[in-house]
C-alpha positions in Angstrom: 35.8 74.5 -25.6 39.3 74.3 -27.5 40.0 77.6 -26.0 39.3 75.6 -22.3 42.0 73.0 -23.1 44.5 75.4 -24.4 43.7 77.3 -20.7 44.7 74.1 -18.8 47.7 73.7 -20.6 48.8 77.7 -20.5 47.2 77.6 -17.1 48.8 75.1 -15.6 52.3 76.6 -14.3 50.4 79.0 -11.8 47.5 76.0 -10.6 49.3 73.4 -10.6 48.3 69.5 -11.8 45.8 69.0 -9.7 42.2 68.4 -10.0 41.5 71.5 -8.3 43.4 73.4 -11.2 41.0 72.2 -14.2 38.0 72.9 -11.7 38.8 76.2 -10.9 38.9 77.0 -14.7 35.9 75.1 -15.2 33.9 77.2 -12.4 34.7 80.3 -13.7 34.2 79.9 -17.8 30.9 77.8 -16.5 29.8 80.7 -14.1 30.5 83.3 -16.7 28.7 81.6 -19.4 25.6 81.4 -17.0 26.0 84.8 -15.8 26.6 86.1 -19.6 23.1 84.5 -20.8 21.1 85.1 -17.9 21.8 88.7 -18.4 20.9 88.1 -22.4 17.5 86.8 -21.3 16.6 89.5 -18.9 17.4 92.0 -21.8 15.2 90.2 -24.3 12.6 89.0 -22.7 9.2 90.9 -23.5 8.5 93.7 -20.6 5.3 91.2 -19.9 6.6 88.1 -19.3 8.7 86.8 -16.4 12.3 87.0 -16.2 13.8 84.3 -18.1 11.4 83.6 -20.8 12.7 83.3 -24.3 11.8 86.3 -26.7 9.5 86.1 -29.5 11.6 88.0 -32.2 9.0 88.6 -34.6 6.4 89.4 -32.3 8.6 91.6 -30.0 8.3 95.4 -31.0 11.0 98.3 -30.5 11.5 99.0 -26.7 9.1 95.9 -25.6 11.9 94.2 -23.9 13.1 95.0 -20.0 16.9 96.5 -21.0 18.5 96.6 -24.4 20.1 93.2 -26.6 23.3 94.6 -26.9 23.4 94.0 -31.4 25.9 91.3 -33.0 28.2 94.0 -34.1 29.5 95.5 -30.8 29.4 91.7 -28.7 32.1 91.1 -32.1 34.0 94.3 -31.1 34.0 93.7 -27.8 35.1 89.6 -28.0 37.7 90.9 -30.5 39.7 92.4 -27.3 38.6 90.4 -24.7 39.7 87.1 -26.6 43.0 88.3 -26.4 43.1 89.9 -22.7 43.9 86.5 -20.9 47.5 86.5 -22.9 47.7 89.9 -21.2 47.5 89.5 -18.0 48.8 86.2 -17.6 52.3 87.4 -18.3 53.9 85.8 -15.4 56.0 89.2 -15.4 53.0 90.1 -14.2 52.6 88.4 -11.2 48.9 88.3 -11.0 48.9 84.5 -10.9 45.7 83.5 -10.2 43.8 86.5 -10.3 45.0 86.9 -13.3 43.8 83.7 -15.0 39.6 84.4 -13.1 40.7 88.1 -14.1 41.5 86.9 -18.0 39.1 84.2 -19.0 36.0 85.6 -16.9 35.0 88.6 -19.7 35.6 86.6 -22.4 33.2 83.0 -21.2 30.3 86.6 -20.2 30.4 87.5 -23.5 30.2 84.0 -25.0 27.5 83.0 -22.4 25.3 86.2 -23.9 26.2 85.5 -27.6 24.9 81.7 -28.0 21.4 81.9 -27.4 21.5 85.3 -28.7 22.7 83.9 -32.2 20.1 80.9 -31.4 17.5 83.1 -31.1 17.9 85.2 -34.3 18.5 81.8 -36.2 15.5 79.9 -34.8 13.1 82.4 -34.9 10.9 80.7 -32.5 11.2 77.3 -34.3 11.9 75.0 -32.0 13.6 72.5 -35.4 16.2 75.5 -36.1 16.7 75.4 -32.6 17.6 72.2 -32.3 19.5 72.7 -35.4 22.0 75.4 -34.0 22.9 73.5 -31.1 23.7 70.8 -32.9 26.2 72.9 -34.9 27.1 74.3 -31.4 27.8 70.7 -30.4 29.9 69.6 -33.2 32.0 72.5 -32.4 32.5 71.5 -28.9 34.1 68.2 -30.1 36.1 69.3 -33.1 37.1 72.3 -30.9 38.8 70.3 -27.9 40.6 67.7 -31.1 42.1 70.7 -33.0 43.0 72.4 -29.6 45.1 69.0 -28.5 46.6 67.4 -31.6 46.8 70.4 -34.1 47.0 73.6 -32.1 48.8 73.3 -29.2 51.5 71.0 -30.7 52.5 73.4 -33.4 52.0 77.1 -32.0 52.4 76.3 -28.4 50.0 78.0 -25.4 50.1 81.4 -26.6 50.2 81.0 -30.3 47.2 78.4 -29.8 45.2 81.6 -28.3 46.3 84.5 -31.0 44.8 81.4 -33.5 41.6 81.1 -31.8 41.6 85.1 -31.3 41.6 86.2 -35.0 38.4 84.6 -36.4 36.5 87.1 -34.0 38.7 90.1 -34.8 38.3 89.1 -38.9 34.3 89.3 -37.8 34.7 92.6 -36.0 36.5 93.7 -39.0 33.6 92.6 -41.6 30.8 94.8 -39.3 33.0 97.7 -38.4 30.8 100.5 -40.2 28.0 98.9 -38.0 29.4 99.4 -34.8 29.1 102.8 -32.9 31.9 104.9 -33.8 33.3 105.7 -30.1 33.1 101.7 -29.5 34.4 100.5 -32.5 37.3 103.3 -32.4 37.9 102.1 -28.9 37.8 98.4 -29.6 39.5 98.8 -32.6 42.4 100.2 -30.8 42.3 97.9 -28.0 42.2 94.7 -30.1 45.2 96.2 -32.1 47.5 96.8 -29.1 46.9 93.5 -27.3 47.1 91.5 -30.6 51.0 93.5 -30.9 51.5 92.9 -27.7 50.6 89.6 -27.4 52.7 88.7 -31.0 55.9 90.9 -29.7 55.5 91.4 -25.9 53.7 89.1 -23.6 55.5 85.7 -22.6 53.3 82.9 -21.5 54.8 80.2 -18.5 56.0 78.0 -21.1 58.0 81.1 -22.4 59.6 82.6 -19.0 63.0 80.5 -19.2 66.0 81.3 -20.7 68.1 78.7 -22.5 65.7 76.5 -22.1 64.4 73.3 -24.7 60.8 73.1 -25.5 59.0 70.3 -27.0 55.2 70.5 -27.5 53.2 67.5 -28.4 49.6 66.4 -27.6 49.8 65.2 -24.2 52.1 68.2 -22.6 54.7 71.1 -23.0 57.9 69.9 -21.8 61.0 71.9 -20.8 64.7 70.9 -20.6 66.5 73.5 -19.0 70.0 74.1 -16.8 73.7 72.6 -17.9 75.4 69.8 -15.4 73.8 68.2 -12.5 71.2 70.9 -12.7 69.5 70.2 -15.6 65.7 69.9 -15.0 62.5 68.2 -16.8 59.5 70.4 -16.3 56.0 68.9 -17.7 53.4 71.9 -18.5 55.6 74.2 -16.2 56.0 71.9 -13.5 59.2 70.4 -12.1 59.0 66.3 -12.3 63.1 65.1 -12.0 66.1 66.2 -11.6 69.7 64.3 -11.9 70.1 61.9 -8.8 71.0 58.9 -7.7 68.1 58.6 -6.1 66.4 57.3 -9.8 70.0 54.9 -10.4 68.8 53.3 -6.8 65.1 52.7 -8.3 66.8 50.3 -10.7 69.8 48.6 -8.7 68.6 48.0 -5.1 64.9 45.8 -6.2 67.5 43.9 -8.5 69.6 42.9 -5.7 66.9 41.9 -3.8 65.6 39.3 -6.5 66.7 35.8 -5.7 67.2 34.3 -8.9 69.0 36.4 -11.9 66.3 38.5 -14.0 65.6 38.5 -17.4 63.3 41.3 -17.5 62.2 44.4 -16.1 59.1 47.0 -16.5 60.1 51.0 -15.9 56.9 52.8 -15.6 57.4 56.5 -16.4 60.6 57.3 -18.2 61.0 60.5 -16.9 64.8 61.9 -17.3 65.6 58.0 -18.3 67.6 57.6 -15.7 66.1 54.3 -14.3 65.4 53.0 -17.8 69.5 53.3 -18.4 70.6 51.9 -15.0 68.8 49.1 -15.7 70.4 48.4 -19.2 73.5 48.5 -17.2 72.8 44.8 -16.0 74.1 42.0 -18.6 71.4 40.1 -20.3 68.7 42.1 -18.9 65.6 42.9 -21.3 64.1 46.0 -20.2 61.1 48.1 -21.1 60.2 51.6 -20.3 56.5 52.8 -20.3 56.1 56.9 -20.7 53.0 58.4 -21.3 54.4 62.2 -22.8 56.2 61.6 -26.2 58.4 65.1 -25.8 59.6 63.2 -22.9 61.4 60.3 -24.8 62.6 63.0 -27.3 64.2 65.0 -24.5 66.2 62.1 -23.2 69.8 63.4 -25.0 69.4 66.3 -23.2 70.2 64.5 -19.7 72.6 61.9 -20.7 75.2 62.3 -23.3 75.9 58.7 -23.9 71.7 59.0 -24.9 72.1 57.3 -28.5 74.2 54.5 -27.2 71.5 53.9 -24.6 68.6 53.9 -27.1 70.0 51.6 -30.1 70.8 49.0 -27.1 68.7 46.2 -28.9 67.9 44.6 -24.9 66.4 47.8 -24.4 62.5 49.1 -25.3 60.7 52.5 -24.5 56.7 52.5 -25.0 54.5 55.6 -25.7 51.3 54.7 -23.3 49.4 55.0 -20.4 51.6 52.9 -17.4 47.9 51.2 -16.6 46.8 50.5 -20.2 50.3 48.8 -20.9 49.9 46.3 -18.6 46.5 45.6 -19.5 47.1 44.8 -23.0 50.8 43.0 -22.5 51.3 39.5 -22.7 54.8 39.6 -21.1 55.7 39.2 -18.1 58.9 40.8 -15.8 60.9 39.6 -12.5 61.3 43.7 -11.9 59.0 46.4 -12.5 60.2 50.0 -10.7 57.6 52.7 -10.8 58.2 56.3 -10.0 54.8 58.1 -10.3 55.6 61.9 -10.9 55.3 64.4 -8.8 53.5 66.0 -6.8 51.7 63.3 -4.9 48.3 65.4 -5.8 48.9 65.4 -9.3 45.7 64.8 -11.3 45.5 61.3 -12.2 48.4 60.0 -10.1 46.1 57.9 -7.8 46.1 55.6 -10.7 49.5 54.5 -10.4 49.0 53.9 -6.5 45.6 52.3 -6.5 44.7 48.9 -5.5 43.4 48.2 -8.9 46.8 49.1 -10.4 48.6 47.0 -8.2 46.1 44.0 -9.1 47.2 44.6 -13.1 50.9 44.9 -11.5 50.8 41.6 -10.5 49.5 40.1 -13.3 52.1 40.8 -15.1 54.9 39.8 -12.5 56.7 36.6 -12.2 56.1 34.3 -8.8 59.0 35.5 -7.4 59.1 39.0 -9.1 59.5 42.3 -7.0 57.7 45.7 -7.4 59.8 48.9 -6.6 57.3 51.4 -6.0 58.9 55.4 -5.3 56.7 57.5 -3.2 57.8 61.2 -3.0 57.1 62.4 0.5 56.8 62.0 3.7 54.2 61.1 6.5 51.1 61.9 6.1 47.9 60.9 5.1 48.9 59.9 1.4 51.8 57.8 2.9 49.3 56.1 4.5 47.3 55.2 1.6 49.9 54.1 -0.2 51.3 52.1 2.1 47.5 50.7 3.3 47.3 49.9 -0.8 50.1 48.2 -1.5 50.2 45.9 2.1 46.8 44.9 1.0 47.7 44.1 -2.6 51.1 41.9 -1.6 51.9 39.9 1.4 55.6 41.0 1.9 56.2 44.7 1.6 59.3 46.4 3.2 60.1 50.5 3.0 62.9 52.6 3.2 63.9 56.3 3.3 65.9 57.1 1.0 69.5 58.0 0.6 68.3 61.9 0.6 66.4 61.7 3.9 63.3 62.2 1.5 60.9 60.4 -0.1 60.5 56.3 0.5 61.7 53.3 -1.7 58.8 50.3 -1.4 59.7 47.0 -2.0 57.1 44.2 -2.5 56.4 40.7 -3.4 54.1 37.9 -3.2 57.2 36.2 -1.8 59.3 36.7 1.0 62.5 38.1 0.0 65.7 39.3 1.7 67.0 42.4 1.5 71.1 42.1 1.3 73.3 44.5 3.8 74.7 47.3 2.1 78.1 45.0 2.4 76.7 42.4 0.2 74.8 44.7 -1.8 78.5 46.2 -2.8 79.6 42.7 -3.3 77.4 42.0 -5.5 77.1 44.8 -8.2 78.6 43.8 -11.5 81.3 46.8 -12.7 79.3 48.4 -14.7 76.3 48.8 -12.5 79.5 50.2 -9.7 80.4 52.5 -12.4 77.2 53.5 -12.8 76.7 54.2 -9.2 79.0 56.2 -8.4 78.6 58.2 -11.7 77.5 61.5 -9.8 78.6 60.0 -6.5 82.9 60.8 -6.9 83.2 61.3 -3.2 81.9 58.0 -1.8 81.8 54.4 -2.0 79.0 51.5 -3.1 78.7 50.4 -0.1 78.0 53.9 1.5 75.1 54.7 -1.0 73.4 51.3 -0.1 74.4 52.4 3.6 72.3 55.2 3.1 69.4 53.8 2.1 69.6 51.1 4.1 69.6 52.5 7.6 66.3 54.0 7.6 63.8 51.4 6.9 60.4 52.2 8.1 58.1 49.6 10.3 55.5 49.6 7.9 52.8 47.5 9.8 53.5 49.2 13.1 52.9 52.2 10.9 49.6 51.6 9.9 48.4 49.8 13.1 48.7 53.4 15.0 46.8 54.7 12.2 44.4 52.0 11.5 41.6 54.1 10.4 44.1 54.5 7.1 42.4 54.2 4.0 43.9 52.5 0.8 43.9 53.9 -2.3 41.5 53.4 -5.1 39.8 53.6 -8.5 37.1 54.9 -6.0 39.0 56.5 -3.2 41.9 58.8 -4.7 42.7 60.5 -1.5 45.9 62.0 -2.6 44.1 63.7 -5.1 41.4 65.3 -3.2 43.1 66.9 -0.5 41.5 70.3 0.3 39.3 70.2 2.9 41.4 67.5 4.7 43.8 69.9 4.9 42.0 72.9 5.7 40.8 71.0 8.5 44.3 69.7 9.7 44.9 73.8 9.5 42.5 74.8 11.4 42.9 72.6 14.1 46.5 73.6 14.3 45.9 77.5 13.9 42.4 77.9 15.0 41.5 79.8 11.3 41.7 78.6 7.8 
């Protein structure tokens, strides 16, 4: 089970964040494990009795069973190599992507699923009370074995170190019942477990590994990468791209504060990302802001993308939160005239349909003033998420207006449960203290205020008209994530298009 988690994480890079990732690894290490002690049982079951039936040790006599219980000794020798072969062949150097990943954990889960009730058998004895026992002890391992995997392991050694760690207690075992194992096998494993052990300490690179000049930070919730110099530095989360430098993010803060009618004295930033929002904001006098992000590397990494970082963070107006966006607002007593939140990418992402749901925008609320608005960044385009989002959010506040944004992708949401005005990009220039100009045009050298609200402005999308064509739009939910369980929508919409999936 701990080697599962570190999987996901290591994994991750090649399957992406979505909920079809951590299946995939699930199917296979539970189809394995089935397949590995189904075959144990046809082996030791008495030649008599049907296939399946649990094998009486004691009374079972020398060739009474169908095939032959491969002994304790040689399923050591051969888990001492195979715990080690998914660090092989998921260098991505390699290129075998995801057959690699079926290709590396599907050996190892056989030989686990034969082992367990192999070792339960020879500990039981029949009795049902040791039995009952050894799972027990199994169980106890499942949970420690997921804890040390998240908050010990995978902070401090990182993916690949994580499994090397979880590799050597079988190799130390191999080790103790060497003289016990065939001498061709044990020669062979021997050998085998030696090489991929140097290899993996001196040779392989794991995803988290594959960049050069690159900062990584490891913590319990992800691995997260700061890489590139200039406008190109990037934040990856477990291998996947979430932001980049634009002033896309400095729009998130400045244009839902211009749209407020009276002057704010607080605003909520749900996900920190690069902290690019979270510092924009701080760029308005007086304002109190707070910033919610769920990764702590995250926070850490902020000096990597903005060199005036320190300044930014001992700002006493200023507050960043380690927690979940949702849970924040459930346990807050404050409340805020802005809160701006910028989900991260992809739209598929496991879990993200909890930052678009209705039920989210119901715990939003709460926590905004009367006249408070929400910014609300979705990033893509038409399509059947868009629709959900949009379906959510017109269903959670009366006034909600959209825009494209200054890119040409990805749409701004504003929303309220008043009506509000949304300035001209004139009046927006007009308006913007110096600092909050400055900060504009901080990546922007070649054009004016008014032309970044200009683009942003000119594209704002009919929203109602919008869903009226596609009426049959559903909203997101606690109970309907759509945007997370895409696949056979898709594959549909594919072979409608193509005629084949």
């Amino acid at each position: 089970m701990s080697l599962e988690v570190i999987w996901v994480r290591d994994f991750t890079p090649v399957l992406g964040t979505t909920i079809y990732s951590f299946a995939l690894i699930v199917a296979v290490y539970l189809l394995a494990t089935w397949m590995g002690s189904a075959a144990y049982r046809r082996a030791a079951a008495p030649a008599s009795a049907p296939a399946g039936t649990a094998p009486d040790l004691e009374k079972q006599g020398p060739g009474a069973a169908r095939g032959k219980v491969l002994s304790l000794p040689t399923l050591l020798a051969a888990l001492s190599v195979f715990s080690l072969f998914p660090i092989a062949v998921n260098d991505p150097r390699l290129g075998l992507w995801q057959f690699g990943i079926v290709a590396g954990i599907f050996p190892f889960s056989f030989l686990l699923g034969y082992l367990t009730p192999s070792l339960i058998d020879r500990y039981s004895q029949g009795d049902p009370n040791n039995a009952g026992r050894a799972y027990a002890v199994n169980i106890l391992g499942c949970i420690l074995g997921p804890l040390l995997a998240s908050y010990l392991f995978l902070p401090t050694l990182g993916a690949k170190g994580s499994m090397i760690l979880m590799a050597i207690p079988y190799g130390l075992l191999f080790a103790a019942c060497f003289s016990e194992v065939k001498r061709p096998l044990r020669n062979a494993a021997g050998a085998a477990a030696g090489i991929l052990l140097a290899s993996a300490l001196w040779i392989n690179r794991s995803y988290e590994e594959r960049y050069n000049q690159c900062i990584i930070r490891r913590d319990s919730t992800a691995t997260v990468i700061s890489m590139g110099s200039g406008m190109q530095r990037r934040l990856l989360v477990n291998g996947v791209g979430i932001t980049q430098l634009t002033t896309i993010t400095k729009v998130m803060a400045h244009l839902p504060m211009l749209v407020l009618k009276e002057k704010p004295a607080s605003a909520l930033n749900i996900c920190f990302g690069m902290g690019t929002t979270y510092r924009s904001l701080l760029r308005w006098d007086g304002l109190r802001v707070t910033a919610v992000e769920l990764v702590p590397s995250v926070k850490e990494a902020f000096g990597y993308y903005h060199d005036d970082a320190a300044r930014v963070l001992s700002n006493p107006l200023g507050t960043i939160v380690i927690d979940d966006g949702r849970r924040f607002l459930r346990r807050t007593s404050e409340t805020f005239d802005l809160v701006t939140l910028d989900p991260p990418p992809p739209i598929e992402a496991a879990g993200s349909s909890l930052l678009y749901a209705k039920e989210f925008y119901t715990l939003v609320k709460k926590r905004l003033t009367p006249s408070g608005v929400v910014q609300q960044w979705f990033p893509g385009g038409p399509g059947v998420e868009f629709e959900g989002i949009a379906r959510a959010l017109t269903e959670s506040f009366p006034y909600v207006r959209a825009y494209v944004s200054m890119d040409g992708w990805g749409v701004h949401f504003l929303c309220s449960m008043q009506p509000f005005r949304v300035p001209s990009a004139e009046a927006c220039a007009a308006r913007v203290p110096k600092a909050v100009r400055e900060d504009l045009l901080e990546w922007e050298p070649r054009r004016t205020v008014t032309d970044l609200f200009k683009l942003t402005l000119k594209q704002e999308l009919p929203i109602l008209e919008m869903l009226e064509r596609h009426h049959d739009a559903v909203a997101i939910s606690d109970d309907r994530p759509i945007n997370e369980y895409y696949m056979i929508r898709r594959a549909i919409a594919h072979y409608r298009r193509t005629g084949h999936l």
